[in-house]
N, C-alpha and C positions, 0 to 999 in steps of 0.2 A: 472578222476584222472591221464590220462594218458597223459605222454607229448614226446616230440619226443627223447628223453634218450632212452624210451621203445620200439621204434619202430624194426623193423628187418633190417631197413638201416643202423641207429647205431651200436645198438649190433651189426652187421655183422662187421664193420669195425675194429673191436677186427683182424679177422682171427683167427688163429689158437691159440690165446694166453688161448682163456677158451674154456672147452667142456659146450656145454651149454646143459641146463635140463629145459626147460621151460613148463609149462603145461597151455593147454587152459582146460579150462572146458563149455560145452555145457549142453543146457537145450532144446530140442524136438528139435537137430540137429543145433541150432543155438547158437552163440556164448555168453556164460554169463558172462564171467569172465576169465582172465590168467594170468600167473606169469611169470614175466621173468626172467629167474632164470640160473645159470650154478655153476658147482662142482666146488669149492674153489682148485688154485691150489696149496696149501700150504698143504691140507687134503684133499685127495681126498675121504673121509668117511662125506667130509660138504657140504652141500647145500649153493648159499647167490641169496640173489633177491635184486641187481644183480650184482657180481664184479667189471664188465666194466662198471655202470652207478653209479651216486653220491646217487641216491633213487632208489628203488624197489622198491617191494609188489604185493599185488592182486589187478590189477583195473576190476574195475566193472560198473554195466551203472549206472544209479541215479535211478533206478529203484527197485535196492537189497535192500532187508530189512534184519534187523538185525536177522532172522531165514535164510534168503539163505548165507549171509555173512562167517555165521558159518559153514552152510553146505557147502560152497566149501571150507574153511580151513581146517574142517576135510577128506576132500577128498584129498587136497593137502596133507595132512600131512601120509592119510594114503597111499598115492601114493611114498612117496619117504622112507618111510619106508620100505613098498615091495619091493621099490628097492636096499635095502641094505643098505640104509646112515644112517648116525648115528645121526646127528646134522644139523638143520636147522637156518642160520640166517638172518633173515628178515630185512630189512632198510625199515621204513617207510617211504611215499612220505609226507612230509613238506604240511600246507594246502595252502598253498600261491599257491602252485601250482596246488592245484584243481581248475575246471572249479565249479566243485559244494562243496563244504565245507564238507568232511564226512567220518568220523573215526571211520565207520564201523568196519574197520579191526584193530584197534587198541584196539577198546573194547573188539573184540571177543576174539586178541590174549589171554588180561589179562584173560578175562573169564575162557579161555582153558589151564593156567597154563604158559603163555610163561613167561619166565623169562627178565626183562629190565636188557640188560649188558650194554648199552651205551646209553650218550642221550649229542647230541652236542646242540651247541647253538649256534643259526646264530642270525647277525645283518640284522632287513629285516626295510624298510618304504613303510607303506600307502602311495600310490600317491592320488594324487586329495584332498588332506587335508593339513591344515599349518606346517608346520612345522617349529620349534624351531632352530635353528642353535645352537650352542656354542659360543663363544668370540672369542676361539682361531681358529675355521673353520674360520667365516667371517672376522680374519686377513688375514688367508692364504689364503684366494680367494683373497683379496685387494691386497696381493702383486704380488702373480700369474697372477694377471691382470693387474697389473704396472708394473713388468716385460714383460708384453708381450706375456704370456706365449697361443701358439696356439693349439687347441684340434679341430681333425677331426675325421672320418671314414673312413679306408682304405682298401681295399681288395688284393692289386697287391701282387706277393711275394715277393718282397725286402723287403717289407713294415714288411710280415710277420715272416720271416725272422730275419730282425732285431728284430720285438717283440723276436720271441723266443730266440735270443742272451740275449736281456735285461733281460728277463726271468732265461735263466740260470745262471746266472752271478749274480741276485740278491740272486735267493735260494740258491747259492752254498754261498755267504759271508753271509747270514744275517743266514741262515738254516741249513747249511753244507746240501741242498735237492736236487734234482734232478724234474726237469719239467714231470709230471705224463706221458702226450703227447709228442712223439718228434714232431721234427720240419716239417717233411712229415707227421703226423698223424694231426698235426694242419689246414696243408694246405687241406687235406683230405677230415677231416668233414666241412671246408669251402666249399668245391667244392660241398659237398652230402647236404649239408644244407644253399644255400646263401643266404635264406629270413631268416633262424634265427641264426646264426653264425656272429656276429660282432666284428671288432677289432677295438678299440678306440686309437689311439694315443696323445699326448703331446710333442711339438718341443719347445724348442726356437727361440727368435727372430734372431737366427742365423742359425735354420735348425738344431741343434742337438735332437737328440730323447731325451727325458725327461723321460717317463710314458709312459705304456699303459693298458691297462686290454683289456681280451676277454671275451665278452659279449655273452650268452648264452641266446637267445629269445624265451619265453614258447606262444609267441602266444600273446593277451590279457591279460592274468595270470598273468605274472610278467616278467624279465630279470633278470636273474643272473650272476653275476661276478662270474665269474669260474678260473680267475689268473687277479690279477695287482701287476706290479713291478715297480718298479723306480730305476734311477740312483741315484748318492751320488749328483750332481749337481741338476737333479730334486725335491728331498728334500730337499734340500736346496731352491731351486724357490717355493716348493708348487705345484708341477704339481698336485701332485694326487688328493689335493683337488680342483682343478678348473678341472680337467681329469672326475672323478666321478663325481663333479655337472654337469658338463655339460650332461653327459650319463643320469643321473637320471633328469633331465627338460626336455631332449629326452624322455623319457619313458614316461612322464608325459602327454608330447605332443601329444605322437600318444594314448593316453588313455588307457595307460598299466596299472594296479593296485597296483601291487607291485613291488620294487624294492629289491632285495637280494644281500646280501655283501659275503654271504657264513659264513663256521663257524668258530668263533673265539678259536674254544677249542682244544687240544692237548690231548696225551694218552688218545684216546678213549671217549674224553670228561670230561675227572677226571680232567685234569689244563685245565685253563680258562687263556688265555693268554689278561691278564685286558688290556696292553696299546693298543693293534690291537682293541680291544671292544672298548674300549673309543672314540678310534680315528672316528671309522665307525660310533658310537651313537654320534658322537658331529656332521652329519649332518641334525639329526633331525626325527632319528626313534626311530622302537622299537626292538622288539626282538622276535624272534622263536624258538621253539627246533625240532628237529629230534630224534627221537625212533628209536633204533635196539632190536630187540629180539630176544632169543635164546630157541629154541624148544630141548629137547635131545628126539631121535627118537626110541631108541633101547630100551627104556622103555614106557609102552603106559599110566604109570603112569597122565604123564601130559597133557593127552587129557580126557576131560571132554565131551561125547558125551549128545548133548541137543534135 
């Protein structure tokens, strides 16, 4: 379940922004299970597994059965209880990115009273299967490709750089947002991760940047788009849809499984922003959700010991 989000090379690159609260859990001194987890800095009475990563949760080996699954969640639960907190909230790992398919912890939470406060919804595709295009994608590759429009893989920092200009410059007019990452934290987890950290670009036939997305490589499992932006000029040529096919026939190529778009929903997942859905499903996938749950700790009401 576990991918390199979870590792302590990631999470460290945080520094000082969360105090972290991670708990391993062992079975006859050897390691069975841990969370990676740090105190919410907004409430510092909340737990989340994990601030700094897009998923959390308990992973475990493919070995936990649905009786140890439980017993380390009530152990987790009654460990941060003891220590004062009030509220625990969990982001489930997506299964696209299990190595093994298994929502263990998903069953146990409802069992044990977790309450579901959010559930996004990501646009993902099966690789290795056909896929359906739309009408309007397979225009916009035909003109993207009549124009000329060029997609590679870069790593230098001008390269990245400019991504992150394009980046802010699209969330600040389309979003009024701000890029999660700055522009050294980009270049960062490049350096601590350059077998899976990829940055896709889109140029013109004249050398101007178009599009890019940064690509997030879980290994085999899948790739996830973690940010694409485009210019008002790139929309207009179609970059992003010849930008992503290309990424997604790469994926395909090196016999990655899934392909992730990220999620198309808003407030916590309650608005469903339909035309980013449409756009990402009109290359020929399907769709996934992500579970968050909310444990309240200061009552032991909602822990069902089994």
């Amino acid at each position: 379940m576990g991918t390199f989000l979870h590792t302590r090379r990631f999470l460290g690159y945080h520094g000082a922004r969360f105090r972290d609260a991670s708990v391993v859990l062992e079975d006859e001194g050897k390691c069975a299970g841990l969370v990676p987890a740090a105190i919410d800095p907004r409430d510092e009475t909340c737990i989340i597994t994990h601030p700094g990563s897009t998923f959390g949760g308990l992973l475990t080996t493919s070995h936990a059965r649905v009786a140890d699954v439980e017993h380390m969640i009530d152990l987790v639960l009654s460990h941060y209880r003891n220590q004062g907190f009030r509220r625990l909230t969990y982001k489930s790992i997506p299964t696209l990115f299990h190595a093994l398919p298994t929502q263990l912890d998903v069953y146990s939470l409802w069992r044990k009273g977790g309450q579901l406060t959010r559930c996004d919804l990501w646009n993902t595709i099966r690789l290795g299967e056909p896929r359906r295009h739309s009408k309007g994608h397979k225009w916009s590759l035909n003109k993207a490709r009549k124009l000329d429009v060029q997609v590679d893989a870069r790593k230098d920092d001008s390269s990245y750089q400019a991504f992150h200009h394009l980046l802010e410059t699209c969330l600040a007019e389309r979003h009024a947002a701000k890029p999660v990452h700055s522009n050294e934290e980009v270049r960062t987890l490049r350096d601590l991760f350059p077998d899976a950290i990829m940055l896709w670009m889109a140029h013109a036939s004249d050398g101007e940047l178009l599009a890019t997305t940064w690509i997030f490589g879980h290994g085999q499992r899948a790739w996830h788009a973690q940010y694409i932006a485009s210019s008002p000029r790139g929309r207009d040529q179609c970059a992003v849809d010849l930008l992503l096919e290309t990424v997604i026939v790469e994926a395909e190529s090196q016999g990655v499984r899934w392909f992730s778009f990220g999620a198309c929903t808003e407030d916590g997942g309650r608005a469903l922003n339909e035309g980013l859905y449409n756009f990402k499903a009109s290359f020929g996938g399907g769709s996934s959700v992500q579970q968050f749950f909310e444990f309240e700790l200061a009552s032991s009401s909602h822990v069902r010991l089994v």
